[in-house]
C-alpha positions as CSV (number, residue, x, y, z in Angstrom):
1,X,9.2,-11.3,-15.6
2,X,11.0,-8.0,-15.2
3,X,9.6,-4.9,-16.9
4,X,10.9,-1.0,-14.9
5,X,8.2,0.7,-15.8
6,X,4.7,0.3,-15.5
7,X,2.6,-0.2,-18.1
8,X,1.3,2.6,-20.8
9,X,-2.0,1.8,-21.3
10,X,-4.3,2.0,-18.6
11,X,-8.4,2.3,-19.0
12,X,-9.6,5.6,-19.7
13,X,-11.6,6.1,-16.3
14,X,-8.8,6.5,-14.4
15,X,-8.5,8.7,-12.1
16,X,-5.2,7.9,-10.2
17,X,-1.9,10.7,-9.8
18,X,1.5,9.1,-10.9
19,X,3.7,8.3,-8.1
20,X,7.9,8.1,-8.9
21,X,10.2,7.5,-6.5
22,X,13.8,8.8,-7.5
23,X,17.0,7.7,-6.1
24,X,15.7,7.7,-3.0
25,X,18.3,7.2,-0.2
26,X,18.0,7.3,3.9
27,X,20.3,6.3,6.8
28,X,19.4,6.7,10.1
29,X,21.7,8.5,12.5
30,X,23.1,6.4,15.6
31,X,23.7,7.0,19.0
32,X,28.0,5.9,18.3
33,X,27.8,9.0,16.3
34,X,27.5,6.6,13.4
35,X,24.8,6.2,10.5
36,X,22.7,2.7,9.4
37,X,22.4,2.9,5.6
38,X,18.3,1.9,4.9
39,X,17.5,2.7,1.6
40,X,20.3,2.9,-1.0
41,X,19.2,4.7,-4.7
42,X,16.0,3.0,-4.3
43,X,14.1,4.4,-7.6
44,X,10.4,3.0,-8.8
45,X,7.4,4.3,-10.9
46,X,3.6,3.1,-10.2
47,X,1.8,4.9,-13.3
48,X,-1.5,6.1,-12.9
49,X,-4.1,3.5,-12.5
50,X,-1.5,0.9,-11.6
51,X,-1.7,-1.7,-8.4
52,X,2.4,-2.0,-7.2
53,X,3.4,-4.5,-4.2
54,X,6.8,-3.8,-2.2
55,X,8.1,-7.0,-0.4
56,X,11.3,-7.8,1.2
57,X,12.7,-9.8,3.8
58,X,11.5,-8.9,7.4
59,X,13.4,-5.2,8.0
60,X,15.0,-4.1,4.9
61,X,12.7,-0.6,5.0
62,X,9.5,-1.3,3.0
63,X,7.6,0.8,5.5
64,X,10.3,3.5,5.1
65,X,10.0,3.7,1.6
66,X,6.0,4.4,2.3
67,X,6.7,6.8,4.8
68,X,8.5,8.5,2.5
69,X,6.6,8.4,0.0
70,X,4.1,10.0,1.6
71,X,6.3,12.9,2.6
72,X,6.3,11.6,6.1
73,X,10.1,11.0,6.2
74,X,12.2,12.9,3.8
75,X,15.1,11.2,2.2
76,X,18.8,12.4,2.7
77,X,19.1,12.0,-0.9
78,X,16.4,11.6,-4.2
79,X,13.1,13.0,-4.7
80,X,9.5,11.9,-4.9
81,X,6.6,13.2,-7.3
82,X,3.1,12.8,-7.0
83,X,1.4,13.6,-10.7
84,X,4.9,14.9,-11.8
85,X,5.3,17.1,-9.0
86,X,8.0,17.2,-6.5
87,X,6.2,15.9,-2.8
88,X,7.1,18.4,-0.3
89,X,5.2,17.0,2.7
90,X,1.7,14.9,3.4
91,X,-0.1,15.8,0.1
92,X,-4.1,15.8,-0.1
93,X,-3.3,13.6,-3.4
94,X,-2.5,10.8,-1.4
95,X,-3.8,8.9,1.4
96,X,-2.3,6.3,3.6
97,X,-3.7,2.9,5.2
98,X,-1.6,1.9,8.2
99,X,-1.5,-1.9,9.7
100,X,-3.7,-0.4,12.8
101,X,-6.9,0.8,12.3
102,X,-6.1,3.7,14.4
103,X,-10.0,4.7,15.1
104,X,-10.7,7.2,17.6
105,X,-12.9,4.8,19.8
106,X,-15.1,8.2,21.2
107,X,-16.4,8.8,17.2
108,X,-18.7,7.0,15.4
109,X,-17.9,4.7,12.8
110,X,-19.8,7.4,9.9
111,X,-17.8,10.2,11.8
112,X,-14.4,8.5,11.6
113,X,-15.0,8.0,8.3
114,X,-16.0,11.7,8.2
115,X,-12.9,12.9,10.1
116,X,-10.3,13.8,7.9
117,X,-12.7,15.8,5.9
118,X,-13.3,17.9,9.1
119,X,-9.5,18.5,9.1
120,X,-9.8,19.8,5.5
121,X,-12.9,22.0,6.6
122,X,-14.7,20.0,4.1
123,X,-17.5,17.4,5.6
124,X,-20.5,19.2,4.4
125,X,-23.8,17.6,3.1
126,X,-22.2,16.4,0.1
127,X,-19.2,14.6,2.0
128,X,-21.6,13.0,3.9
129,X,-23.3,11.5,1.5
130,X,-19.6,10.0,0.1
131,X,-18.8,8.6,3.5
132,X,-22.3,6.9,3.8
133,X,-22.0,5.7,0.4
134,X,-18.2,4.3,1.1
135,X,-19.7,2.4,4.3
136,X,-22.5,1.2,2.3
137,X,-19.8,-0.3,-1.0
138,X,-17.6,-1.6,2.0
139,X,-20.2,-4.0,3.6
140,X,-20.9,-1.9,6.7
141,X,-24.6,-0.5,6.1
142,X,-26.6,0.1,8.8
143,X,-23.0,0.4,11.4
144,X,-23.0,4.1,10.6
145,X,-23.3,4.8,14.3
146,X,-21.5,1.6,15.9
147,X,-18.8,2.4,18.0
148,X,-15.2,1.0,17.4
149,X,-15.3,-1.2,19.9
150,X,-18.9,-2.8,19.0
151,X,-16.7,-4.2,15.7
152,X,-14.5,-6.6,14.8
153,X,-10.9,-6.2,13.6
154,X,-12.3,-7.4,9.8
155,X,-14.7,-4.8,10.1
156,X,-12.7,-1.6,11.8
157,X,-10.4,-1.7,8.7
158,X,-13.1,-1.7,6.6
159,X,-13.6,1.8,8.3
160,X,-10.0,2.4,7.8
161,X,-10.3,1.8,4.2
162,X,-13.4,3.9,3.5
163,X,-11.8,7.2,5.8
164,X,-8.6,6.8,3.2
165,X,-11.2,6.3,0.2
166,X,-13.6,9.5,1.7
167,X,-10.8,12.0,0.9
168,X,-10.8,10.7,-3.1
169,X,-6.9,10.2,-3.1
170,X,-5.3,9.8,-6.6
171,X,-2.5,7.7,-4.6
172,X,-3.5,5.3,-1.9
173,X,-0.5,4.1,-0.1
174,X,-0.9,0.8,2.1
175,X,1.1,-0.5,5.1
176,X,0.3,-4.0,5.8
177,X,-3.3,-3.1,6.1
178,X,-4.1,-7.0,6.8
179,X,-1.7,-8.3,8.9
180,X,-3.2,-8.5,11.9
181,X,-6.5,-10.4,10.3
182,X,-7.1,-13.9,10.4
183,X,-6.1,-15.7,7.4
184,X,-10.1,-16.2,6.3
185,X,-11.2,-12.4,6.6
186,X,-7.8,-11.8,4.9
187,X,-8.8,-13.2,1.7
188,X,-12.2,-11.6,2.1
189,X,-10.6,-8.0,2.4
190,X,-8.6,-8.5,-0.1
191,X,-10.9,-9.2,-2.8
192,X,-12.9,-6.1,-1.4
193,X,-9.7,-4.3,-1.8
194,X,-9.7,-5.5,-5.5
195,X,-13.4,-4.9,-6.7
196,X,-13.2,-1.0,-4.9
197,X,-9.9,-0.5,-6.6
198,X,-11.6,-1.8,-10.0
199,X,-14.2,0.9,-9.6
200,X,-11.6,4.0,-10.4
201,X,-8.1,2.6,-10.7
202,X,-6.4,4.7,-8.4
203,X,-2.6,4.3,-8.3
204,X,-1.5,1.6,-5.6
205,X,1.2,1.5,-3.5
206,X,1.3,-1.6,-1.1
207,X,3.5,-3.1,1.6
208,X,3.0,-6.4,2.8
209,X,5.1,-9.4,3.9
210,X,2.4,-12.0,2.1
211,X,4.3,-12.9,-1.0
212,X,1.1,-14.5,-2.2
213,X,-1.4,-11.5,-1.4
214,X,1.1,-9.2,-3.6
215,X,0.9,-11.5,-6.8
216,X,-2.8,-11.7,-6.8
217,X,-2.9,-8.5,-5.5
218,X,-0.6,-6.5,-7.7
219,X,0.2,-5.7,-11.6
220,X,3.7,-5.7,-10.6
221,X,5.7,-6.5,-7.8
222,X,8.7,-5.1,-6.4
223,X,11.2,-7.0,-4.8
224,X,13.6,-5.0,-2.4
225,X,17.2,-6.2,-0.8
226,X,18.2,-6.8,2.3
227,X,19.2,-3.8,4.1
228,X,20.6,-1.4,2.4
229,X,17.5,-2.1,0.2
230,X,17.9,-1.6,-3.3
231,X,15.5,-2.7,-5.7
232,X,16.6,-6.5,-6.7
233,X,14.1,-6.8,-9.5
234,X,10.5,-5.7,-10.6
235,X,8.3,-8.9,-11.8
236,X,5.2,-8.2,-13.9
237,X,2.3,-10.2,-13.1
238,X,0.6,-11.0,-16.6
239,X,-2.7,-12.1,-14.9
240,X,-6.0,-10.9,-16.7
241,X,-7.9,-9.3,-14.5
242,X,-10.7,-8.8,-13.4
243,X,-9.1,-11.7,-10.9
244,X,-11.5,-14.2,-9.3
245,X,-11.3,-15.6,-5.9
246,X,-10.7,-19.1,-7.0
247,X,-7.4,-17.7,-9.0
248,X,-5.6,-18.3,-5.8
249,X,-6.1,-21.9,-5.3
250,X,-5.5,-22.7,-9.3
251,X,-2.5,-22.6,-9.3
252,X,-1.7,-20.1,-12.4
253,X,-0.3,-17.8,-9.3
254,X,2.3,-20.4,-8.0
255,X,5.0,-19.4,-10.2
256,X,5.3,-15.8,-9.5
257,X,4.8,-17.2,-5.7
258,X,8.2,-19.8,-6.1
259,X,10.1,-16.9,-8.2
260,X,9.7,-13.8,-5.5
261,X,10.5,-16.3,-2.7
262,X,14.0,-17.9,-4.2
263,X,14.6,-14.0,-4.6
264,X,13.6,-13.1,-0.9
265,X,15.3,-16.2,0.5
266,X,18.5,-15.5,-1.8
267,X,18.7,-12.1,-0.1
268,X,18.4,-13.6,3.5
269,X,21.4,-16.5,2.7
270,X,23.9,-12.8,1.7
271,X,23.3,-11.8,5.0
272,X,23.3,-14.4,7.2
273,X,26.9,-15.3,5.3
274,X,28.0,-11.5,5.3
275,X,27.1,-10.7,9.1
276,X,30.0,-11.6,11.7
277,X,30.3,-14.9,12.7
């Protein structure tokens, strides 16, 4: 089930960025003077084109990894590259989802969409047109001048999904983006997730504590420690795709389910026997 490295051949309308993550370590400072070790030589590659889970047990720095790999925490040691360059900071190759929608509830739902192409200087005609289009492929014609608050929470992170999508990112990174859904509009957003990411392949990187949503999700998933996280092992989901709704109640999923949970569960047992009793 384990393969490092993921996989070589990928369709040719890809337009995803490679993202590597190199023996990336962090600890965060205390106020004893002392230092909490968070990510220890944590090192992963998501090739171009290719969807990548991160789970874990419940603070073992999944998010942190994201953060970082989005150059909005830098490592104490390792490096990241986005399409074989070092990341220095946010790039414009990469966008990021958060688990809030984080709408600015005074814009419309078109000009939230639009907003960070007004940070880049460039929301003209053109852009427009993308955002409009985006709204349209996500299910929300015709909303293009609700209001956040006039929408549910299915339908704001639809808008958070199409503002990420607007800027064309070759790397979408994705925190938890439906954790706060209900378990129905979960499944619904997640095959919406699937079918937009079949259009152009862009390179994946997604967090999520759903052990179940990363296998059908995913191409592979990546299984992190306990705190220090270190990567415990990579499992390779050999489903075809594209994958149909009714794949997660068949069954063919379970055993990739069972396997990342024994892992997970394994790597909650060595703490609860290492921490002081």
């Amino acid at each position: 089930m384990t393969r490092p490295d993921g996989p070589g051949d990928r369709p040719a309308g890809d337009r995803g960025s490679g993202l590597d993550l190199l023996g990336i370590c962090l600890a965060f400072p205390q106020r004893d003077g002392g230092e909490l070790p968070v990510l220890d030589d944590v090192s992963l590659r998501v090739a171009p084109g290719e969807f990548v889970s991160v789970v874990g047990a419940s603070g073992c720095g999944k998010t942190t990894l994201l953060r970082i790999a989005n150059g909005l925490a830098r490592p104490d040691r390792g490096e990241v590259r986005v399409g074989g360059q070092p990341l220095r900071g946010p790039s414009p190759k990469q966008a990021f989802v958060f688990q809030e929608d984080l709408l600015l509830p005074w814009r419309s739902v078109l000009a939230n969409v639009l907003f960070p192409l007004e940070l880049r200087h460039t929301a003209g005609g053109e852009a427009r047109e993308r955002a409009a289009r985006l709204l349209r492929t996500v299910g929300l014609a015709g909303f293009e001048r609700s209001y956040p608050h006039e929408l549910s929470v299915g339908m704001r992170q639809r808008v958070n999904l199409a503002r990420a999508l607007v800027v064309e990112p070759g790397v979408l990174l994705m925190d938890e983006p439906f954790a706060a859904l209900d378990a129905q509009t979960r499944e619904i957003l997640q095959d919406e997730l699937l079918r937009l990411w079949d259009m152009d392949r862009k390179t994946v990187l997604f967090v999520t504590h759903q052990i179940d949503e990363a296998v059908y999700l995913s191409d592979r998933v990546v299984v992190l420690s306990t705190r220090p996280a270190r990567v415990r092992e990579v499992v390779e989901i050999d489903v075809p795709r594209p994958r149909e709704p009714s794949l997660k109640r068949s069954g063919s999923l379970g055993g990739y389910v069972e396997h990342i949970w024994s892992l997970i569960a394994d790597e909650a047992r060595r703490m609860s026997w290492s921490a002081p009793g």
